[in-house]
C-alpha positions in Angstrom: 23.7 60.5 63.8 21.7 57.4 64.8 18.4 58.9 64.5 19.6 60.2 60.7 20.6 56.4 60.5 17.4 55.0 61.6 15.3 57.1 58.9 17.4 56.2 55.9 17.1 52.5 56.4 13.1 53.1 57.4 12.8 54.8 54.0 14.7 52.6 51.9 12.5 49.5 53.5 9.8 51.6 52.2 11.0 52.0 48.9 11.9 47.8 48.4 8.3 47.1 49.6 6.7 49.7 47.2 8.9 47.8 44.2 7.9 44.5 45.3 4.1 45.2 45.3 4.1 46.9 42.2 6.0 44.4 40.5 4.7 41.1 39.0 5.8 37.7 38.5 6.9 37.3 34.8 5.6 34.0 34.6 2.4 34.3 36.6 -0.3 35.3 33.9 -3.3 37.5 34.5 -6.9 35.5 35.6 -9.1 35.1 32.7 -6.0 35.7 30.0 -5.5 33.6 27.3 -1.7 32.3 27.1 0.3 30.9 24.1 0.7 27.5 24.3 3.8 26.0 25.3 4.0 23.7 22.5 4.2 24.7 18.9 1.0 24.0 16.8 1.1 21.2 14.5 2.0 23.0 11.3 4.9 24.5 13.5 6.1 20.8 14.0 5.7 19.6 10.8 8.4 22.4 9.5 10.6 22.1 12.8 10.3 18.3 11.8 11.1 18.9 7.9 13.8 21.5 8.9 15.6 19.7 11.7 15.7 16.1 9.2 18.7 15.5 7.7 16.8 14.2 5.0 15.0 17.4 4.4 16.7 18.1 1.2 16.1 14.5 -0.6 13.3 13.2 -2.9 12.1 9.9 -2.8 10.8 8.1 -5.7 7.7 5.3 -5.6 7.7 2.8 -8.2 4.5 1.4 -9.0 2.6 0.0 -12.2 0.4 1.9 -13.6 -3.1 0.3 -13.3 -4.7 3.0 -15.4 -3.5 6.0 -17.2 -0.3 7.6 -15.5 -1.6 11.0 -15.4 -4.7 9.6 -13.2 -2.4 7.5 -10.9 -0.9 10.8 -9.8 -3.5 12.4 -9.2 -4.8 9.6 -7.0 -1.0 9.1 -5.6 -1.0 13.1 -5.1 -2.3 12.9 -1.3 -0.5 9.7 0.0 2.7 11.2 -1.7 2.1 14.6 0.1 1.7 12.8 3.5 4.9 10.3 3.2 7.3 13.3 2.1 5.9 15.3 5.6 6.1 12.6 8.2 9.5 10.6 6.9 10.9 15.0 6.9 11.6 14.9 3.0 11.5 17.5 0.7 9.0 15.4 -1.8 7.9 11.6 -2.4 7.6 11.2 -6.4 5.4 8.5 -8.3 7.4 6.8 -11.2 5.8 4.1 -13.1 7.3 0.8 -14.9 6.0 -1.2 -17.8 6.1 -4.4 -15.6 7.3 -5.7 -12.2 10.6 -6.9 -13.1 11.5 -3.2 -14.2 10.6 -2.0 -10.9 12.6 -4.3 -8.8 15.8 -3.7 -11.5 15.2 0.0 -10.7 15.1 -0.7 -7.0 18.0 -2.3 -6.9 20.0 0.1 -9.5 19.0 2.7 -6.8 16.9 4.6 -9.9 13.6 4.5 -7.3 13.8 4.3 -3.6 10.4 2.2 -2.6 8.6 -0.2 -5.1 5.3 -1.1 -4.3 4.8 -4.7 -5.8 2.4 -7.7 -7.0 2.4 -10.7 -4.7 4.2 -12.3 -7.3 7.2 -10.3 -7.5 7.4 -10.9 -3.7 8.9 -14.1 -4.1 11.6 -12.4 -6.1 12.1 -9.2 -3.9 12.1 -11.4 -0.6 14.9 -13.7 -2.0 17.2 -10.6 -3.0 19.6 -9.2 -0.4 19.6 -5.7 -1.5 15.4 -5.2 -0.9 13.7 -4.8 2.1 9.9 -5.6 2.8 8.0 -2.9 4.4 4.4 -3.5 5.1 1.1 -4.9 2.8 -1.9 -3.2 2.2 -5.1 -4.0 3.9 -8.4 -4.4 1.6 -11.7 -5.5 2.7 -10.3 -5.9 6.2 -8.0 -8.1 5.0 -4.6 -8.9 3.8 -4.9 -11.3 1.6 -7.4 -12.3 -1.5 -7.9 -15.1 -3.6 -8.5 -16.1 -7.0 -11.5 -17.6 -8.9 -12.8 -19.4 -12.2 -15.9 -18.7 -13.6 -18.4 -19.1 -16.2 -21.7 -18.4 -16.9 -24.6 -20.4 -14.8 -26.4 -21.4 -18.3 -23.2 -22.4 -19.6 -23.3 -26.3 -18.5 -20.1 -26.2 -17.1 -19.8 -26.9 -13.2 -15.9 -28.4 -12.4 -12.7 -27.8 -13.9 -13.0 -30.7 -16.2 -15.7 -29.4 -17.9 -13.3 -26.9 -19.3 -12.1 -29.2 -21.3 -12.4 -27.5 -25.6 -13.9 -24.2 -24.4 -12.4 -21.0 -25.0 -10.4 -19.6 -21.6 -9.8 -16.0 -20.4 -7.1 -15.3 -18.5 -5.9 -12.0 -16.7 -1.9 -11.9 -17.4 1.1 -14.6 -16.9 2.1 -12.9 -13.8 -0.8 -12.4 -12.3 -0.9 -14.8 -9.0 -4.9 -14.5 -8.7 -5.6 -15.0 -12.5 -3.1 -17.5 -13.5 -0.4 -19.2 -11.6 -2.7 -20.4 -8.9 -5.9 -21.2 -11.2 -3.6 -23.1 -13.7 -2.3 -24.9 -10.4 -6.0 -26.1 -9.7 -6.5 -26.9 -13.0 -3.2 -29.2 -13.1 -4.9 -30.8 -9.6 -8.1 -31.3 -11.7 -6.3 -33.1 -14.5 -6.9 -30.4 -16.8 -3.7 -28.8 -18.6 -4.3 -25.2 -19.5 -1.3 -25.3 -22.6 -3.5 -28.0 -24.2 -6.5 -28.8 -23.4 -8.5 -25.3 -23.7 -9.9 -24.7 -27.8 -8.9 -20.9 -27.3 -6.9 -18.8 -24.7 -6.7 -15.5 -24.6 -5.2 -13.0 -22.0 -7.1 -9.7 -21.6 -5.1 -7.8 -19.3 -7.4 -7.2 -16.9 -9.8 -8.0 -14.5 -12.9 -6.7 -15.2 -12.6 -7.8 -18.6 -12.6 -11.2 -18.5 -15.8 -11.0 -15.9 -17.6 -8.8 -18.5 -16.5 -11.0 -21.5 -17.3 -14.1 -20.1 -20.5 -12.4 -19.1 -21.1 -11.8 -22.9 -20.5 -15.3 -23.5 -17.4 -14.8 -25.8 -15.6 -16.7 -23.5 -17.2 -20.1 -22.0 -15.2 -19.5 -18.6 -12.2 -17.6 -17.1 -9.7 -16.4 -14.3 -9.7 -13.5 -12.2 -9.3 -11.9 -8.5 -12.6 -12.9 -6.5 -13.6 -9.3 -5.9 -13.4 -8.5 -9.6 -17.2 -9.3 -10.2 -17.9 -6.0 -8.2 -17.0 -4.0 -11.1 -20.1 -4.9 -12.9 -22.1 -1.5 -13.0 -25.7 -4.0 -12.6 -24.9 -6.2 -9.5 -27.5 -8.4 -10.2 -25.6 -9.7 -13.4 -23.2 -11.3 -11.1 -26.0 -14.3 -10.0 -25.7 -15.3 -14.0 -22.2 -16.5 -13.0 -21.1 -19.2 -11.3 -17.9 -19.8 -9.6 -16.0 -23.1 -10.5 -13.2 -23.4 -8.3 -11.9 -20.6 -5.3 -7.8 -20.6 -5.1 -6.2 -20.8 -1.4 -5.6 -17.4 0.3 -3.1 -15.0 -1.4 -1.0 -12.3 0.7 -1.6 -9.0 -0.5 1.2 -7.7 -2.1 4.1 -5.8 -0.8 6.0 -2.4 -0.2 9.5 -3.1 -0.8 12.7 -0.5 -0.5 16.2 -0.5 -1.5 18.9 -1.6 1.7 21.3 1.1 0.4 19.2 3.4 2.3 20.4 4.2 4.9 18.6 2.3 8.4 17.3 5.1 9.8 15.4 6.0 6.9 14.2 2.9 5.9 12.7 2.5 9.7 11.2 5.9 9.2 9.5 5.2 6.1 7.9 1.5 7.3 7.1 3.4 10.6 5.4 5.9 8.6 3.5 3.7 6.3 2.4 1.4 9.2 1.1 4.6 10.7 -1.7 5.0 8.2 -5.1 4.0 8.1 -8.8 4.7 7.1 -9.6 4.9 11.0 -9.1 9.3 10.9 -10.5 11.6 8.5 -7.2 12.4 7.9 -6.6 8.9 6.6 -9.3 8.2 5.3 -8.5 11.4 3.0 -5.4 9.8 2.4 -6.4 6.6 1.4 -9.2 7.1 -0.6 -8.2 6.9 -4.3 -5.8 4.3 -3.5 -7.5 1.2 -4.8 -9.5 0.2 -1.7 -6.8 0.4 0.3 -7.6 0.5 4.1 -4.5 1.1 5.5 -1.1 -1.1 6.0 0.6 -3.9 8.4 3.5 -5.8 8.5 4.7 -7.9 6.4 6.9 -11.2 6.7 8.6 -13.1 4.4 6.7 -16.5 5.0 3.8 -14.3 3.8 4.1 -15.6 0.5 5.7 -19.3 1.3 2.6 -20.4 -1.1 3.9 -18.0 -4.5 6.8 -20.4 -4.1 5.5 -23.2 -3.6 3.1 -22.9 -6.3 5.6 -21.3 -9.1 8.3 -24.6 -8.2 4.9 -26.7 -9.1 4.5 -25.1 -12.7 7.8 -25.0 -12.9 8.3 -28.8 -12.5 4.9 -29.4 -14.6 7.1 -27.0 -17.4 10.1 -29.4 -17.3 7.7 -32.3 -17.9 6.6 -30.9 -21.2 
């Protein structure tokens, strides 16, 4: 009986020792193999990320002037819009476009768009308004801020402001900071007042057009943004001008959104933004129909202490008169 005992348990040690050298590990992987990685790919993150939001199911909307023909600003909104709507885990970021500033910010606040993206003019206006929330500001140039500029041609004669005095004026827009508020500022300074002193004034709407028309001599000097004489197709046309006066710097202008969003997405969307830049071929993809746009920082309210300061000066000089 003990002998019969003995062989059963000898074979049945056999047996277990057979198993255990036949079987292998389920997590030790064969030499050489190539394994699935434990982490999803990117693509697989980016849905996860969109599916798990629990914003997944919202559009956004993007307020923004149009500085040339709408159908062109969405094309060269298309990517940026494309990468906002997959990193904040929406289902789409849409462009809408207002006639003017002021529309944008009443839209903001009615709730009709979600995100504005401003002049540095209306910041003084969205900054001072409870229900709007500054983002971030654009880098150009390496910078974050620009200034403004009078010109006129170098055979002209005139070299100060006061030789402004009876020539014909070009200026930009009313609310452009650049090309009006803080040139007519300088001209105030320099005893020269814009509303009377000027034979003709005309405003050309943008830029590049009062450097080309005062170019052509049909106006004897004008305002604009100081990189506005790179548009001229010949850049050697730009040493027959001669700049007059240079304004003080100028914050670049901001992204705003609604507060009734709620915090976590308004974080998400600033974090986002403040993400991007022109340092990876991604973002330099991104960002490269996006007016010169380099990428984005933060912004502060003091940023544009100077709009203020500057629109309470013609303010006071309007009261005067």
């Amino acid at each position: 009986m003990l002998k019969k005992f003995i062989s059963i348990l000898f074979l049945t040690i056999l047996v277990v020792s057979f198993i255990g050298c036949c079987t292998k590990e389920p997590n030790e992987p064969k030499k050489g193999s190539i394994q699935p990685s434990a982490n999803k790919s990117d693509k697989a993150d980016k849905d996860s990320a969109n599916n798990t939001s629990p914003y997944k199911d919202l559009d956004l909307r993007l307020g923004r002037i149009p500085y040339t023909n709408s159908s062109q600003m969405l094309v060269q909104h298309q990517a940026f819009m494309k990468y906002l709507a997959e990193k904040i885990g929406v289902k789409s970021v849409r462009l809408q476009t207002a006639p003017d500033y002021s529309s944008i910010l009443k839209k903001l606040v009615a709730g009709d768009i979600d995100i504005a993206w401003l002049a540095s003019l209306s910041a003084v206006e969205a900054r001072n308004n409870p229900e709007v929330e500054l983002l971030c500001k654009p880098v150009r140039y390496g910078t974050t801020s620009y200034r403004g500029i009078v010109l006129a041609r170098q055979d002209s004669g005139i070299r100060t402001l006061r030789d402004l005095k009876n020539k014909k004026f070009a200026w930009v827009d009313k609310e452009s900071a650049s090309a009006y508020l803080f040139p007519k500022a300088m001209m105030l300074e320099a005893n020269i007042d814009p509303d009377r002193d000027f034979a003709e004034v005309d405003t050309l709407g943008k830029h590049d057009a009062v450097v080309y028309n005062v170019l052509l001599g049909k106006y004897d000097a004008g305002a604009c943004y100081d990189d506005a004489r790179n548009t001229l197709r010949d850049k050697s046309k730009k040493d027959e001008l001669i700049i007059l006066a240079t304004t003080q710097d100028i914050s670049n202008e901001p992204l705003v959104c609604r507060k009734s969003l709620p915090q976590d997405l308004r974080d998400r969307i600033k974090a986002v933004l403040l993400e991007l830049n022109n340092k990876t071929p991604e973002g330099r993809e991104i960002l490269k129909d996006l007016a010169d746009v380099q990428g984005f920082v933060k912004v502060d309210a003091r940023d544009y202490d100077s709009i203020e300061k500057v629109l309470k000066a013609l303010d006071k000089y309007k009261n005067k008169n």
